[in-house]
C-alpha positions in Angstrom: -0.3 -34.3 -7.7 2.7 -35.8 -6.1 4.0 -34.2 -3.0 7.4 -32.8 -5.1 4.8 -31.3 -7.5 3.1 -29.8 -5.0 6.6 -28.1 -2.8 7.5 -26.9 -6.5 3.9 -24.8 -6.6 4.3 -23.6 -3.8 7.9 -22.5 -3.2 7.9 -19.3 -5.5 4.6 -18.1 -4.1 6.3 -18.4 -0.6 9.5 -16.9 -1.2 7.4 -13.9 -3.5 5.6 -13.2 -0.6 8.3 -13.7 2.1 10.5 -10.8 -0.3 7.1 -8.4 -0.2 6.9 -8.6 3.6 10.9 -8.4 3.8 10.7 -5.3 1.9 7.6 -4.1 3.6 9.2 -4.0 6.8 12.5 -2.0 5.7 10.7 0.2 4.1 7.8 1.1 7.7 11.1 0.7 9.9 11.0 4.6 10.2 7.6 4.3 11.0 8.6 2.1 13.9 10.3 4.5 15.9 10.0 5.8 18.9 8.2 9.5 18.8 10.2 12.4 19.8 8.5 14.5 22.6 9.4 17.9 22.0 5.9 20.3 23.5 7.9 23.3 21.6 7.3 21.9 17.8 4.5 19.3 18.2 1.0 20.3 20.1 -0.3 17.5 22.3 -2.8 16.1 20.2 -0.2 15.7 17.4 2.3 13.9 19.4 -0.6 11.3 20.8 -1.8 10.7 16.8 2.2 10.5 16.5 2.2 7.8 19.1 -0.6 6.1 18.4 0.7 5.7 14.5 3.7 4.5 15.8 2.3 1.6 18.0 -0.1 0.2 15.1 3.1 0.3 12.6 4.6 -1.5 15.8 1.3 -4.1 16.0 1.5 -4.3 12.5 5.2 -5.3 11.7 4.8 -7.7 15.2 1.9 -9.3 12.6 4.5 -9.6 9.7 7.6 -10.7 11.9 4.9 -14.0 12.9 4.1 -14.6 8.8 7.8 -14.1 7.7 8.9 -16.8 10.7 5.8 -19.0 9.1 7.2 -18.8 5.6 10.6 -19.7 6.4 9.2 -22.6 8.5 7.7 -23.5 4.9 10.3 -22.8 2.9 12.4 -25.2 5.3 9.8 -28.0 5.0 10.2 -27.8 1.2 14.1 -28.1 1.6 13.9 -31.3 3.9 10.9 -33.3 1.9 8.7 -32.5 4.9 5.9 -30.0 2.7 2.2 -31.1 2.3 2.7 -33.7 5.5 1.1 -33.5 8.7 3.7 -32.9 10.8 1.4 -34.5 13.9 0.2 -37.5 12.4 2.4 -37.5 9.1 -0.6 -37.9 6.7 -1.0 -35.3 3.8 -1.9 -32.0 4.3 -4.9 -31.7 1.6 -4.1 -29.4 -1.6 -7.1 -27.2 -1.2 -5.6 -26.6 2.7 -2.6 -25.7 0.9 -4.1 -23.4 -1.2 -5.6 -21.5 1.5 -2.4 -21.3 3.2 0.3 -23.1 1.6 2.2 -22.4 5.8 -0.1 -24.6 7.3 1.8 -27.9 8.4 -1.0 -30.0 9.9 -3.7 -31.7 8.0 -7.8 -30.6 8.9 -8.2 -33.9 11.8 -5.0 -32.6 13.7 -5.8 -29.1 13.3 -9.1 -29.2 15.0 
């Protein structure tokens, strides 16, 4: 499989899951927020569950914002020729690698 061939299998699973996690994250921004602290509506041990929610949506979207800045950094390889090459020592990242991860940009000897 030629490197082109391989960019072109891999581009609209990146930019399918690149949407999900775009739409992912609009629709937990609410989530995200900070909790209000009012003692007269909320009992104490609701507002901590409230708080705690709020700083796993946090953890989790900090988890997404590192994958979305991965798949752009693939997408851009695809653009400029650069997908499925080692970008340390320029040799070819191995399909199967791809296929684990298509985001990965450095073959299994540079990796380790």
């Amino acid at each position: 499989m030629s490197p082109q061939d391989v960019a072109a299998y891999f581009a609209p699973l990146l930019r399918l899951e690149l949407a999900e996690l775009q739409q992912a994250s609009a629709d937990t921004a609410a989530s995200r927020k900070p909790v209000e602290l009012d003692q007269q509506s909320v009992g104490r041990l609701s507002r901590m569950d409230a708080m705690q929610n709020q700083a796993m949506a946090a953890a989790i979207e900090t988890r997404r914002r590192g994958r979305i800045r991965s798949l752009n950094a693939a997408l851009a390889r695809i653009e400029s020729g650069e997908f499925g090459f080692c970008e340390s020592c320029g040799g070819s990242v191995p399909f199967e690698r791809l296929a684990l991860d298509p985001t990965y940009s450095r073959c299994v000897g540079c990796r380790a």
